[in-house]
Residue, then its C-alpha position, 0 to 999 in steps of 0.5 A: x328596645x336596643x340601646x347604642x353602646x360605644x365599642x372600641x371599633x365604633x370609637x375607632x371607626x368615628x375617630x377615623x370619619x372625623x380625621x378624614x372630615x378635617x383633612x378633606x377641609x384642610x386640602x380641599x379648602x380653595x385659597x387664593x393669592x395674598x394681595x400685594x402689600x401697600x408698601x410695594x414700589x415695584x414687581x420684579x419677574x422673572x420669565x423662564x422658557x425651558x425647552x430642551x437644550x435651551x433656556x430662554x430667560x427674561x427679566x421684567x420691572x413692573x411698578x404696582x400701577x403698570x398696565x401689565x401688572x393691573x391685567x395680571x393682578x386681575x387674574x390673580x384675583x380670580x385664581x385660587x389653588x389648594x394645599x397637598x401634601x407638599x404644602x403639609x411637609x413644608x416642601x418648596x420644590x414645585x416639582x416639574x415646572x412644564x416648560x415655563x417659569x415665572x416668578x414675582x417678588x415685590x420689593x418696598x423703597x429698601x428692596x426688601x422682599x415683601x411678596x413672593x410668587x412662583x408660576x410654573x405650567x404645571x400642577x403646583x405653584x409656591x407662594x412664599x416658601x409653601x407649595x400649593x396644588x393649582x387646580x385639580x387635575x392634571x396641568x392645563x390650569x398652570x399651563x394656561x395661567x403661565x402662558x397667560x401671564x407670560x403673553x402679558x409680558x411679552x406684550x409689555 
């Protein structure tokens, strides 16, 4: 009969499986987006169209109870995105943004700032002052949801 004896490479190597395990639940665990708090009297975005040589720029009020604001609300609802590496060093750059911008910031009666979103067509969005990984690979999910968002604007 063999008996199972913990070596330093057995320690090492189950430390190692249980550093992996955590961290693949840490970043691979889907999130979705705070609700928008009670107190919120008006969503103010800002939708940026970034082609070369030219900045288009709009600015939008939505009051929580808009119909632009229900639709978006409702993607938001389905959306949901994962922390990376950005996300553990505290990063607040999104990196590349694919052509197109959109940030959200709720404000209370005072205009104090109660929630804060950014958008871009590309992998990663920042949701207060974190950045998160949106989908999982390449950019297409950023890009359909900020083309998405900006038609609902457009439309507004």
């Amino acid at each position: 009969m063999r008996r199972f004896f913990l070596t330093p490479q057995r320690l090492l190597l189950l430390f190692l499986l249980i550093v992996a395990g955590a961290a693949g639940i840490y970043f691979f665990q889907p999130l979705s987006l705070p609700a928008l708090p009670e107190e919120t009297v008006q969503v103010e975005v800002s939708s940026y169209r970034l082609q070369p040589y030219d900045i288009q720029q709009e600015e939008y009020i939505l009051t929580p109870d808009s119909p632009q604001w229900l639709q978006m609300e409702e993607i938001f609802s389905s959306l949901t995105f994962h922390r990376c590496v950005q996300t553990l060093s505290g990063g607040t750059s999104t990196g590349g943004t694919g052509g197109r911008v959109l940030n959200f910031y709720g404000r209370n009666a005072e205009h104090d700032l109660l929630w804060d979103v950014t958008i871009t067509a590309s992998c990663h969005l920042r949701v207060g002052d974190l950045v998160y990984h949106l989908g999982w690979w390449g950019d297409e999910q950023g890009q359909q949801l900020a083309n998405g968002l900006a038609q609902i604007l457009e439309g507004s």
